[in-house]
Structure formats: C-alpha cells, structure tokens
C-alpha positions, -999 to 999 in steps of 0.1 A, spaced: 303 -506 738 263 -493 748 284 -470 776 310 -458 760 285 -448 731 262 -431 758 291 -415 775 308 -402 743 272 -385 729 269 -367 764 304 -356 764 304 -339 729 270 -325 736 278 -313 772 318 -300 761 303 -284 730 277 -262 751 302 -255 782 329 -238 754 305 -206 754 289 -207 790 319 -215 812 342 -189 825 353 -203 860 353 -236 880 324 -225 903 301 -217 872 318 -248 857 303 -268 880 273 -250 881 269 -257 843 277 -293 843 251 -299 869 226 -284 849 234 -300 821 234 -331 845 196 -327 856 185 -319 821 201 -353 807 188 -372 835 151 -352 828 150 -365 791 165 -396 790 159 -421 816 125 -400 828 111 -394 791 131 -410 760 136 -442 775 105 -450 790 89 -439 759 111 -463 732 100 -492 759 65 -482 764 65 -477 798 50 -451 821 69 -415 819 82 -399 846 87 -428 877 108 -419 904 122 -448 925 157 -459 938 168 -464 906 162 -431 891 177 -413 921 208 -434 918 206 -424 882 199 -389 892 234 -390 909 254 -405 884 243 -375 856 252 -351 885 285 -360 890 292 -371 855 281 -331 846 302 -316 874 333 -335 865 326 -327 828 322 -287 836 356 -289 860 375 -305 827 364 -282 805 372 -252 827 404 -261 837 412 -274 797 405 -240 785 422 -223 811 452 -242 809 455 -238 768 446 -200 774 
C-alpha cells in the first residue's frame, strides 16, 4: 500500500506539471527526467533523511540505485503523457 501511495503522489504531481511543458516525446523525456532528478533531490536526499534524523545528502549504492529508479520512473511518465495527449488530440 506505502508504494502505491508514493507512486500515485508522483504521478499526479509529475502528470499535472508535464500537461503545460510537454509538446513532443523528446522534450517528454527530457521533462520526466527532470522531474526525475528533482524527486530523487528532495526526497530520499533531504525529506527522508530529515523525518529519520539522519545525515542529509549521503550518496552510496543505494541512492544511485534510487537515483535510477526516479529516472526511469520520470521518463516513462513524460513518454505517457506525450503520447496520451497526442493520441486524444
């Protein structure tokens, strides 16, 4: 249930920006990874660490491999929206 929560919060927040910045499946996925990097810059490198009180900011295996999963979580999410509103255009 914790995932799909996460997941669902990213999706409206990430869909509900790419509506007004996303005119083409290059810039689609150029978006999403943005929006990717940023997600994976506030949450698991600032918000969570500081609910836990640990340090802010570690880098380690596990960060990268989170790093990863936001990136292709983003660029999937910019392809879907692109190619939803082209197809309904």
């Amino acid at each position: 249930m914790r995932a799909f929560h996460h997941t669902f919060i990213l999706s409206e927040a990430g869909a509900s920006r790419a509506i007004y910045l996303l005119t083409g499946y290059t810039r689609g996925t150029l978006v999403g990874l943005a929006d990717g990097a940023i997600w994976w810059g506030l949450g698991p490198l600032v918000m969570m660490p500081l609910m836990l009180g640990m340090p802010l900011g570690v880098l380690d295996t596990t960060s990268v491999f989170s790093l990863m999963g936001h990136l292709i979580y983003g660029a999937t999410l910019g392809l879907t929206v692109v190619h939803i509103l082209t197809s309904r255009a």
